[in-house]
C-alpha positions as CSV (number, residue, x, y, z in Angstrom):
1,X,153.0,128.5,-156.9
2,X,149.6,127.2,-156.0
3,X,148.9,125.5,-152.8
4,X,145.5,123.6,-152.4
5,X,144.4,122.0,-148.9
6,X,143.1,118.8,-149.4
7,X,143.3,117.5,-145.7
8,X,145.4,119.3,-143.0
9,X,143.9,117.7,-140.0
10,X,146.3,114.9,-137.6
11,X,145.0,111.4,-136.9
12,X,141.0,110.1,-138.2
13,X,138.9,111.8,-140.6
14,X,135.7,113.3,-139.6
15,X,132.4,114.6,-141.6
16,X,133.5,118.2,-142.0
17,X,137.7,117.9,-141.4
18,X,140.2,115.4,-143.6
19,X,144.0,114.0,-143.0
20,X,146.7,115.2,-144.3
21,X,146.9,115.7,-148.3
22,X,147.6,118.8,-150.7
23,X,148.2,119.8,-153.9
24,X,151.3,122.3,-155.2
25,X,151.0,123.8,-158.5
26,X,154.0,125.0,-160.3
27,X,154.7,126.1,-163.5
28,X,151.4,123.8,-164.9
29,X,152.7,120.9,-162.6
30,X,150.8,119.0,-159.9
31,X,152.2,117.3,-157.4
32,X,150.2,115.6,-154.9
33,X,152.0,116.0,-151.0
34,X,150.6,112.9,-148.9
35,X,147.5,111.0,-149.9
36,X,145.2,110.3,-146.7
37,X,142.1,108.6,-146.1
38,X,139.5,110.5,-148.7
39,X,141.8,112.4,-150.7
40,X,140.6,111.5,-154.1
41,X,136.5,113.1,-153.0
42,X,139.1,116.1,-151.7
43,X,140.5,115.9,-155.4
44,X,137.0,116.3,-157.0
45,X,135.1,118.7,-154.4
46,X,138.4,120.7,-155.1
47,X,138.1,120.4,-159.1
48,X,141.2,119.1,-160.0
49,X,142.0,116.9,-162.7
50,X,143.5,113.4,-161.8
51,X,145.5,113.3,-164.7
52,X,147.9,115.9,-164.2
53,X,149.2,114.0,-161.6
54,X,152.3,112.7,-162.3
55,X,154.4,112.5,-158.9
56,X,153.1,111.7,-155.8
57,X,155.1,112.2,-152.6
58,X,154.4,110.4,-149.0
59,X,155.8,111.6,-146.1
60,X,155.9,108.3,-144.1
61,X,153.8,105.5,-143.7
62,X,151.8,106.3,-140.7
63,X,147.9,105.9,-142.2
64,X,146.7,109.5,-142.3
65,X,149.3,110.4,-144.5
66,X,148.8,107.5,-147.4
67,X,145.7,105.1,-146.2
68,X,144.5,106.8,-149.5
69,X,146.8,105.7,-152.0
70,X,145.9,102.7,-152.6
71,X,142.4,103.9,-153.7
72,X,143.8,106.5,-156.4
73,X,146.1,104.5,-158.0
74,X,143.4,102.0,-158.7
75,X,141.2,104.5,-159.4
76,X,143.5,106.2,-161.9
77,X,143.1,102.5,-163.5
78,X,139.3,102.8,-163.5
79,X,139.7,106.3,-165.7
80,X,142.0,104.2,-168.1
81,X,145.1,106.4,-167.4
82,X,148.2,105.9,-170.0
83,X,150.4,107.8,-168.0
84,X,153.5,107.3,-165.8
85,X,152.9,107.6,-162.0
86,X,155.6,108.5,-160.0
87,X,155.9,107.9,-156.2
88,X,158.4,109.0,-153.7
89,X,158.3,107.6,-150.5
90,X,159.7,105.5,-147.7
91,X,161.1,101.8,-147.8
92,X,158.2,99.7,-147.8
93,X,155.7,101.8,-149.8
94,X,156.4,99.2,-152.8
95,X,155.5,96.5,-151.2
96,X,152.7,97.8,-149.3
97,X,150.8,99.0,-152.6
98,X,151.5,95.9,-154.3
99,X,150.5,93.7,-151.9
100,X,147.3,95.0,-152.1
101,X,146.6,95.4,-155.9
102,X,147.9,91.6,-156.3
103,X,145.4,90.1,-154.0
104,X,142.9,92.3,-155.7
105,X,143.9,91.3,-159.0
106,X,143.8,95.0,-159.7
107,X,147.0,95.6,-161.8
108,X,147.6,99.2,-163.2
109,X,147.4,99.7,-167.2
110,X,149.6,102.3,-166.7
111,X,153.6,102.7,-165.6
112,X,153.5,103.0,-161.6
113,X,157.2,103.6,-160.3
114,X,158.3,103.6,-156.8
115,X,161.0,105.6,-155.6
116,X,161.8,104.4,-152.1
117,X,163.6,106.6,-149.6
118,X,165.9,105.4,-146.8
119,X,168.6,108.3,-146.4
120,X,169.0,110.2,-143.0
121,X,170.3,113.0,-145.3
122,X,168.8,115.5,-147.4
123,X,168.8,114.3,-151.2
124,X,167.6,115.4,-154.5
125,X,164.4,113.3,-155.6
126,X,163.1,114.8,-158.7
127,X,164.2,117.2,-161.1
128,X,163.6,118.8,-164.5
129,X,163.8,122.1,-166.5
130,X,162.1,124.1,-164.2
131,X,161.7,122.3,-160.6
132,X,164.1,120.8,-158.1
133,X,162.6,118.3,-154.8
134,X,164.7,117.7,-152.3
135,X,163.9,115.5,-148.6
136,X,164.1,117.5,-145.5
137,X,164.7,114.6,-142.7
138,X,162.5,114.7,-139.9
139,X,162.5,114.0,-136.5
140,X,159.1,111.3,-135.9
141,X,158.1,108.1,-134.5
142,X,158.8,106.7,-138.4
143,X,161.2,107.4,-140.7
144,X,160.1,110.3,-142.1
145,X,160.8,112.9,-144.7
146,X,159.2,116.3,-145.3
147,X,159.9,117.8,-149.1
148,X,161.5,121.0,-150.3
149,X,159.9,122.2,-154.0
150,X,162.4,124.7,-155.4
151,X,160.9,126.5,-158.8
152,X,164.3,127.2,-161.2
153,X,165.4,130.5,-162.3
154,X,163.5,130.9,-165.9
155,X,164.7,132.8,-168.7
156,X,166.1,136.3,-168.5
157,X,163.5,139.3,-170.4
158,X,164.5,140.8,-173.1
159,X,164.8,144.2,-173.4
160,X,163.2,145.1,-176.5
161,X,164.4,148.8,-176.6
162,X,167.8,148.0,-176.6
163,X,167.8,144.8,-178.7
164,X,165.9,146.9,-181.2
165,X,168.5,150.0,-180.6
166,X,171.5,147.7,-181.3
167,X,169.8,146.1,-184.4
168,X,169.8,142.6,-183.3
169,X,167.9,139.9,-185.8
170,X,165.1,138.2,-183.9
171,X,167.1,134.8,-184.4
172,X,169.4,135.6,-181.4
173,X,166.9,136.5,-179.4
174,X,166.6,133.1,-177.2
175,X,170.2,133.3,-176.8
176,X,169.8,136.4,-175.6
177,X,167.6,135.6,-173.0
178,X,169.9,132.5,-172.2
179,X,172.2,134.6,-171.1
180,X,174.6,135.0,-173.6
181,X,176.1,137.8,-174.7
182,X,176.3,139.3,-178.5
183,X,179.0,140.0,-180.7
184,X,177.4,142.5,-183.3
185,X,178.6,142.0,-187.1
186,X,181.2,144.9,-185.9
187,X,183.1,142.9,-183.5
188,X,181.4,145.2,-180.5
189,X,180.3,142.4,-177.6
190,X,177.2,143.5,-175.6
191,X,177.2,141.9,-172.5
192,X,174.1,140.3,-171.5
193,X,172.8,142.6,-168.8
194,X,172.5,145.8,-171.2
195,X,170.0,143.3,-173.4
196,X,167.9,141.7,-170.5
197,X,166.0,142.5,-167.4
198,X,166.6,140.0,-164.6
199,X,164.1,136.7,-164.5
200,X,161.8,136.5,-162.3
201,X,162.9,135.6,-158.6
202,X,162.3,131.9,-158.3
203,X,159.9,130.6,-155.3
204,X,160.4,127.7,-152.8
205,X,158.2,125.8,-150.5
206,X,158.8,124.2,-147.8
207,X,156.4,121.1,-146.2
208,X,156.9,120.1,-143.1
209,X,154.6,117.3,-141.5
210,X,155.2,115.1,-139.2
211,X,157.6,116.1,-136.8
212,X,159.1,116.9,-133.5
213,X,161.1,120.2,-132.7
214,X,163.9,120.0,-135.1
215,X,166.3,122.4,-135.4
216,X,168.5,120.1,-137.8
217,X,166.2,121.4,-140.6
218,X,167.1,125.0,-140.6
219,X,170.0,124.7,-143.2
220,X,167.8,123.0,-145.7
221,X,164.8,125.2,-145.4
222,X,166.8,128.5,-144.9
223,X,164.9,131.5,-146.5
224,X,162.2,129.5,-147.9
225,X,159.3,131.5,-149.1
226,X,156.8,129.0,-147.5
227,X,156.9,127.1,-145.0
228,X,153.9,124.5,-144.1
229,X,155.0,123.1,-140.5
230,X,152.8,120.5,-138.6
231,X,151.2,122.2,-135.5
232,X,149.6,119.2,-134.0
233,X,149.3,120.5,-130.5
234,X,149.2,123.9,-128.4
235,X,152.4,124.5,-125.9
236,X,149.6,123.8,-123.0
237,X,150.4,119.7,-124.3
238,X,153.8,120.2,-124.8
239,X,154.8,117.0,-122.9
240,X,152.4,115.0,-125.0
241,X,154.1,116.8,-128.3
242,X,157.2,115.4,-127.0
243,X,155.9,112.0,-126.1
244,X,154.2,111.3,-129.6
245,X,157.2,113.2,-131.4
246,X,155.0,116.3,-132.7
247,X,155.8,119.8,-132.5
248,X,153.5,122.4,-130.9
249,X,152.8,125.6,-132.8
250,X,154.9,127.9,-130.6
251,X,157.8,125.7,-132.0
252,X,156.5,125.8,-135.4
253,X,156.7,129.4,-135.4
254,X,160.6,129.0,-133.7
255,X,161.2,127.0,-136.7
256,X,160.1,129.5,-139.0
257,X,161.6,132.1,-137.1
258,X,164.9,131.1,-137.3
259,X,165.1,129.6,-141.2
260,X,164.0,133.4,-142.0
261,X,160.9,132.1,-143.7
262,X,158.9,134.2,-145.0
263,X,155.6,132.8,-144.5
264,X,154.4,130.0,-142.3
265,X,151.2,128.1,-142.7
266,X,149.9,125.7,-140.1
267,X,148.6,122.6,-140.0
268,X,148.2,118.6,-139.1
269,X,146.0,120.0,-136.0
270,X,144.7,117.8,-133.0
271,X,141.0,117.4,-133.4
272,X,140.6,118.2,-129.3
273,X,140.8,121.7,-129.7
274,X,137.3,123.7,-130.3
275,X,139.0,126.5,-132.9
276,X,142.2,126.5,-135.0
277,X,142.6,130.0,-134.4
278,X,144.1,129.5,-131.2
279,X,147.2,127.8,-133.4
280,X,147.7,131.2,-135.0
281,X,147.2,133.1,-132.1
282,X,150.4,131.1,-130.5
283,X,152.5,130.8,-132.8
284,X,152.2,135.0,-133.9
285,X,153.8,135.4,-130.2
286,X,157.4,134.2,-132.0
287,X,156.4,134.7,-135.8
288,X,154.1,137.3,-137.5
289,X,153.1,136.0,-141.0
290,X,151.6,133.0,-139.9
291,X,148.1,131.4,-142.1
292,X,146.3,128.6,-141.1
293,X,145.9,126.0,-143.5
294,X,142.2,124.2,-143.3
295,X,140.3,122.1,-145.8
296,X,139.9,123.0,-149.6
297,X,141.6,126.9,-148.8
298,X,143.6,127.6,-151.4
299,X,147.1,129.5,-151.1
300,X,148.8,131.3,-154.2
301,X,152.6,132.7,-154.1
């Protein structure tokens, strides 16, 4: 997996720092996580191509997490895009984007579908041969959704020695790394294992913005590889993280902490403080592997 910042800063842009927005990379798919104010000069500073994004997910509709959608859908127009565009996010998202691109007159020449999210539960939202998204329900001033992106296992490797040692024709071979076993022309049956190494392990991220302290998540983001957790304030504001329903990044290490994750990258900071290191250095009190996400940084796994 691939993670590229785009924005990772809470509430207006400024010259030098951008809302929230990112990129994730897997297996030669984009997806585009939240889509604020600017994201599209993020997309080209960052040199990445518009048209490999396909699905689009939005958090909730608070403005610096999708005042910029509006803007790449039409410009997606302007590049004459043919293909689908897919986008997940909460009940009114529809009619929001609509509105606008019917009292523009700006109609898309391409097929723009809107999944609209209203369950308080976690739920599968997208899905193909090789990646599963699921919502992680959060605790915010909005309905509001974080997203789970779950690579699948791939194929088992052959083992090449021992396909070769038990004379197996080639034309087998994807069945054999399907998982099947073989039945060789003497009625022997070689179980799978003895033909194949084990695929490899299959990675998971977890993103997490906005939210309050929310312990609820823990089942759905158990063991995640990644986790990106909003850290909007330092435990010094902790009564205005409460107030505003945001989560400080003592207790976005906590969360981290007790999901076993492996790796926890901030973000979504208040603009108040002079240096986002002093995120890190609170939240490695509770959690050691702790990055700091910031604009354009780039995160592989």
């Amino acid at each position: 997996m691939k993670l590229t910042i785009l924005g990772c800063y809470a509430a207006t842009p400024r010259t030098f720092t951008n809302p929230t927005s990112q990129i994730l990379e897997i297996k030669n798919r984009l997806f585009l996580i939240d889509c604020g104010e600017g994201t599209q000069v993020q997309l080209r500073k960052n040199k990445i191509r518009f048209s490999k994004i396909n699905h689009i997910f939005i958090s909730h509709l608070h403005g610096d997490h999708f005042f910029g959608l509006v803007g790449l859908v039409s410009t997606f127009t302007l590049l004459n895009r043919v293909t689908e565009l897919h986008i997940y996010g909460p009940k009114g998202i529809q009619e929001i984007i609509k509105l606008q691109l019917r009292l523009s007159n700006s109609w898309t020449n391409y097929g723009l579908f809107f999944h609209e999210l209203e369950s308080l539960e976690s739920e599968v939202i997208f899905e193909d041969e090789k990646v599963l998204v699921k919502t992680i329900p959060l605790k915010h001033r909005v309905y509001t959704n974080g997203f789970l992106f779950q690579e699948k296992i791939g194929e088992r490797k052959l083992n090449l020695d021992a396909v070769q040692n038990y004379e197996i024709d080639t034309c087998y071979y994807q069945k054999i790394k399907n998982g099947k076993n073989i039945t060789l022309e003497d009625g022997r049956v070689i179980e799978n294992d003895k033909l194949t190494f084990d695929p490899i392990p299959a990675k998971s991220y977890a993103f997490c913005s906005d939210t309050a302290y929310h312990e609820a998540i823990l089942p759905i983001i158990g063991n995640v590889d990644v986790l990106y957790h909003e850290s909007t304030f330092l435990q010094s504001e902790e009564n205005l993280a409460k107030k505003t329903l945001h989560s400080t990044a003592k207790e976005a290490a906590l969360i981290a902490l007790k999901s076993n994750t492996k790796q926890l990258i901030l973000g979504h900071y208040s603009t108040r403080y002079q240096s986002i290191e002093l995120f890190k250095e609170e939240a490695e009190t509770i959690f050691p592997e702790v990055l700091l996400a910031d604009d354009g940084k780039i995160f592989e796994f």
